[in-house]
Backbone bond lengths (Angstrom), bond angles and torsions (degrees), N, CA, C in turn:
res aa  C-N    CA-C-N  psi(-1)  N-CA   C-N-CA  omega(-1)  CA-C   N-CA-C  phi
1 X - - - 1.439 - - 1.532 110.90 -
2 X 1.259 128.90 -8.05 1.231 141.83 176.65 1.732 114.97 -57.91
3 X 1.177 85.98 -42.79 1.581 85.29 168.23 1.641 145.36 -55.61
4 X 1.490 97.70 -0.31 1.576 102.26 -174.21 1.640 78.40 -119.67
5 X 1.644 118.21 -66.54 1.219 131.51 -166.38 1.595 120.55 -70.38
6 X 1.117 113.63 138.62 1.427 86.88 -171.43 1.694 95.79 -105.16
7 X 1.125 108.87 171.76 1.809 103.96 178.07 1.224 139.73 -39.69
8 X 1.688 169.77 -101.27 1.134 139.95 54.97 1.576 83.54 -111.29
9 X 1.522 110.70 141.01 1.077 99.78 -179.11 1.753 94.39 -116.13
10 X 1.473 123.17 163.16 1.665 109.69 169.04 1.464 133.24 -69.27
11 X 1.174 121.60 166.12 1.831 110.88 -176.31 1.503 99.80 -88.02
12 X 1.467 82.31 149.84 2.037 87.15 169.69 1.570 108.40 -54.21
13 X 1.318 112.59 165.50 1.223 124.71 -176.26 1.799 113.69 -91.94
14 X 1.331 125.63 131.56 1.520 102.64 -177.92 1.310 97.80 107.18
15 X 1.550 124.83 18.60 1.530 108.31 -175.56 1.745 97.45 -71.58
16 X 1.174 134.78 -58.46 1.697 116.64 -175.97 1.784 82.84 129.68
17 X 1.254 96.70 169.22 1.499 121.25 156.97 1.362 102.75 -133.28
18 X 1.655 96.09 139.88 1.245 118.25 174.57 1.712 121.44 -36.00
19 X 1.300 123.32 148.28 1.380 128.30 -163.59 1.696 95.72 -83.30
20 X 1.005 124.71 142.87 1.678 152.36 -145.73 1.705 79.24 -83.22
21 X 1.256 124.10 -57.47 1.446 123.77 -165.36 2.025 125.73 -81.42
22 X 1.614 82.07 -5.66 1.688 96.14 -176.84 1.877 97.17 -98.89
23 X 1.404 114.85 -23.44 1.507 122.68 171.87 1.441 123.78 -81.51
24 X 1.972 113.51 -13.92 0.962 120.53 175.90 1.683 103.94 -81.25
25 X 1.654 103.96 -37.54 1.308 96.30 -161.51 1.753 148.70 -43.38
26 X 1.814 94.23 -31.36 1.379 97.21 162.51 1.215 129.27 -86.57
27 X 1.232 121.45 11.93 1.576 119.40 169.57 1.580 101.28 -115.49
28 X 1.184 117.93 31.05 1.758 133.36 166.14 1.600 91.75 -109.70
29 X 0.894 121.16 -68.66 1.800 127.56 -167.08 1.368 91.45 -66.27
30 X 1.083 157.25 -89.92 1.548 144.05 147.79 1.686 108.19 27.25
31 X 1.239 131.45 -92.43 1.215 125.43 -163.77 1.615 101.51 -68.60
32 X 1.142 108.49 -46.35 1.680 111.67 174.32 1.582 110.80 -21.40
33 X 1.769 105.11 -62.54 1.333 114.71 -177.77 1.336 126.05 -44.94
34 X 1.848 108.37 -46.05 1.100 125.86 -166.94 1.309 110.81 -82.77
35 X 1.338 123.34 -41.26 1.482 117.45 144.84 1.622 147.34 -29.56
36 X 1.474 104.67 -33.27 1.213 124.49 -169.24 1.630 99.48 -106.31
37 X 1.350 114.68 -32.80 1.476 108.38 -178.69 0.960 124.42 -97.27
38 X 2.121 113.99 -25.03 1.604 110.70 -172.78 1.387 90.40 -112.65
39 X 1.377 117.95 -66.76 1.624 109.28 -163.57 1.280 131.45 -63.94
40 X 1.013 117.00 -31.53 1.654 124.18 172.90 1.575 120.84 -54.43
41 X 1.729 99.72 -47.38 1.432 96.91 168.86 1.319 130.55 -83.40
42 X 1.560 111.77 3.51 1.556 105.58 170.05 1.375 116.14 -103.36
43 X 1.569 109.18 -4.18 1.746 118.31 -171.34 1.877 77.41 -69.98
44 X 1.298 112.30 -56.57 1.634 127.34 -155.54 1.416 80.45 -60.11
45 X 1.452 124.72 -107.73 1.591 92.92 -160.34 1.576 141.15 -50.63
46 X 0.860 124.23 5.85 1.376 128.96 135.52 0.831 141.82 -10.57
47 X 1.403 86.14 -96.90 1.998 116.37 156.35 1.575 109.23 -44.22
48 X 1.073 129.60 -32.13 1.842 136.94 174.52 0.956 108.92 -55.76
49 X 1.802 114.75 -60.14 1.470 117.12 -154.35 1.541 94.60 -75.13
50 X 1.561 120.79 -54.11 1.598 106.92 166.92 1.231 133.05 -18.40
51 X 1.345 113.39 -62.63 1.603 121.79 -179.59 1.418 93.15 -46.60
52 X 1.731 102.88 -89.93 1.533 94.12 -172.25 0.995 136.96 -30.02
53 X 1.433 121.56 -19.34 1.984 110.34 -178.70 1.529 88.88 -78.27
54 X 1.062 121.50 -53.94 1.579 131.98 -166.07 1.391 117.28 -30.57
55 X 1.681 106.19 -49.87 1.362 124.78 158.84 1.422 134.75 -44.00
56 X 1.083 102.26 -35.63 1.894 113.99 -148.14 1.601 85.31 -75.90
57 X 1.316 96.22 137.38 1.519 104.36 178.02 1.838 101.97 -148.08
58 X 1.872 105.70 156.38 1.146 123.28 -166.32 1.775 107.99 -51.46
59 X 1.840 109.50 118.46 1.427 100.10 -169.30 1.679 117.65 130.84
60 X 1.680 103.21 -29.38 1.021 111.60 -158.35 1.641 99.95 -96.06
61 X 1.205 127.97 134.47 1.634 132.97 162.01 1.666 113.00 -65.12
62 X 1.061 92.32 110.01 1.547 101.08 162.21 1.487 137.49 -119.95
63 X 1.256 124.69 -173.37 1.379 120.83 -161.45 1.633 105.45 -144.40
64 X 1.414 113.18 104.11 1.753 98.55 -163.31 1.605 108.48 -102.13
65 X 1.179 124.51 172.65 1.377 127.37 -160.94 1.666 111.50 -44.11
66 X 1.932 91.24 -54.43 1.839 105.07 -175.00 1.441 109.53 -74.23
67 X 1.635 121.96 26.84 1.815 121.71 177.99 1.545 116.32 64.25
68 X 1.182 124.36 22.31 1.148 132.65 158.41 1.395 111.96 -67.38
69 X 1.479 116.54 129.36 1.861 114.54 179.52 1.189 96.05 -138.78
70 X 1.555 102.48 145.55 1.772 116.48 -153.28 1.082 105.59 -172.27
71 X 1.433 104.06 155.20 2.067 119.52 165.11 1.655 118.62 -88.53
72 X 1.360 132.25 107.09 1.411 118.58 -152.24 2.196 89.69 -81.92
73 X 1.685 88.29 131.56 1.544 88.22 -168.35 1.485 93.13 -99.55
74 X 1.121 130.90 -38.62 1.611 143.36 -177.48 1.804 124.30 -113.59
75 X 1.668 130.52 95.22 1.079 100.49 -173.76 1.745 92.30 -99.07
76 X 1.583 126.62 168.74 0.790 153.02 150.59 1.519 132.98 -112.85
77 X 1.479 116.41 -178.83 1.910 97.80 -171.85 1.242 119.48 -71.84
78 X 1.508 117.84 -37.79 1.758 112.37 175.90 1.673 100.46 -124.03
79 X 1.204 148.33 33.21 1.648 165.09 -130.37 1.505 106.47 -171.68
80 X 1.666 117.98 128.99 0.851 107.17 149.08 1.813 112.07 -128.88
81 X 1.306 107.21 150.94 1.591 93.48 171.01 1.506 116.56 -118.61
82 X 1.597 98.80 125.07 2.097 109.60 -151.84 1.996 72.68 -117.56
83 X 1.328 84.49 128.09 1.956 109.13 156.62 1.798 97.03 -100.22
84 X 1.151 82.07 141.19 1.351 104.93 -148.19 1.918 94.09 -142.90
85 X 1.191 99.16 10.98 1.684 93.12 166.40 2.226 102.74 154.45
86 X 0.973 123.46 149.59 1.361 111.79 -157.97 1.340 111.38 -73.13
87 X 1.671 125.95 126.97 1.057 163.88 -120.99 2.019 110.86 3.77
88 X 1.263 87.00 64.49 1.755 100.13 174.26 1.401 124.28 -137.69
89 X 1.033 110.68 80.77 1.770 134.48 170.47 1.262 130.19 -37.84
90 X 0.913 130.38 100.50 1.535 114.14 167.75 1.586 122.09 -123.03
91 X 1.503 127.30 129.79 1.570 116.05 160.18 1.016 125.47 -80.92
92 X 1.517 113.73 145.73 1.165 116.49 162.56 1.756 115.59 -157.10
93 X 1.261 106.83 173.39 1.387 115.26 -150.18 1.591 87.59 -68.98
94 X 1.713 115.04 162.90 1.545 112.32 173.34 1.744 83.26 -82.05
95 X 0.698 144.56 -52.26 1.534 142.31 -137.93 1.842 93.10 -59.79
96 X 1.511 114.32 -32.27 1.470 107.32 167.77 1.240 134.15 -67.69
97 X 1.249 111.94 8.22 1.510 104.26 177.22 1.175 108.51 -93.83
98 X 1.307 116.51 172.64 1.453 121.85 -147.92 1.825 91.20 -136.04
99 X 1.779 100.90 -61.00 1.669 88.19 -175.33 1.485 80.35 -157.36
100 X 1.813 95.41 174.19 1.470 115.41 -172.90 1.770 100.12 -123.47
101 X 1.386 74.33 115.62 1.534 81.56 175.23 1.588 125.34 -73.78
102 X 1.452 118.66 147.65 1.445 110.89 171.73 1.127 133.95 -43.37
103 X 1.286 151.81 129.98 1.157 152.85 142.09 1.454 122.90 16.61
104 X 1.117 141.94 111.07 2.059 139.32 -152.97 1.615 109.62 29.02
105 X 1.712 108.27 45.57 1.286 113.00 153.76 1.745 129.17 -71.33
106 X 1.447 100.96 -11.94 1.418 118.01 -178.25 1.863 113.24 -124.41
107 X 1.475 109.01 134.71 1.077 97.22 -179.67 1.502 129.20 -46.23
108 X 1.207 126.07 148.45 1.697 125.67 -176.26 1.512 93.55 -71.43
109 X 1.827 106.98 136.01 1.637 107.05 158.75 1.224 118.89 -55.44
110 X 1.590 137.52 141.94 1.242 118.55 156.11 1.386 124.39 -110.02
């Protein structure tokens, strides 16, 4: 009957369990990854968008999350106030800005 089936024969005795540090290893390379691919680069921009709010000062063209583009006429500590068209005000949080535009990125009021 061997011929279809093959034997089962038993395992030697003394096989071991795997070493505690060779079972850790893929959930070391695992966070490694996730470290290197997700968290690191969002701590880093992070840290960017911080600076930049930090920066933005009265004068400067900016660009805020909801596409609002403006000259910031008033900053305050967590407020900014962006004219956004001649004598038209608006606040909004610094945390909404998005980016600072170059220097006569927006048409001059006249």
């Amino acid at each position: 009957m061997s011929l279809f089936i093959n034997d089962a024969w038993a395992q030697a005795a003394g096989g071991g369990e795997p070493n505690f540090l060779v079972s850790l290893l893929p959930l070391v390379v695992l966070f490694a990854l996730f470290y290197f691919l997700l968290i690191r680069p969002q701590t880093k921009r992070a840290k960017e968008h911080r600076e930049m709010i930090a920066a933005v000062a009265k004068g400067d063209e900016i660009v805020t999350t909801g596409g609002l583009a403006g000259r910031v006429t008033e900053v305050g500590e967590s407020f900014l106030e962006l004219g956004i068209a001649e004598g038209v005000t608006v606040k909004v949080q610094k945390q909404a800005v998005s980016t600072i535009l170059p220097k006569g990125s927006l048409k001059p009021k006249r």
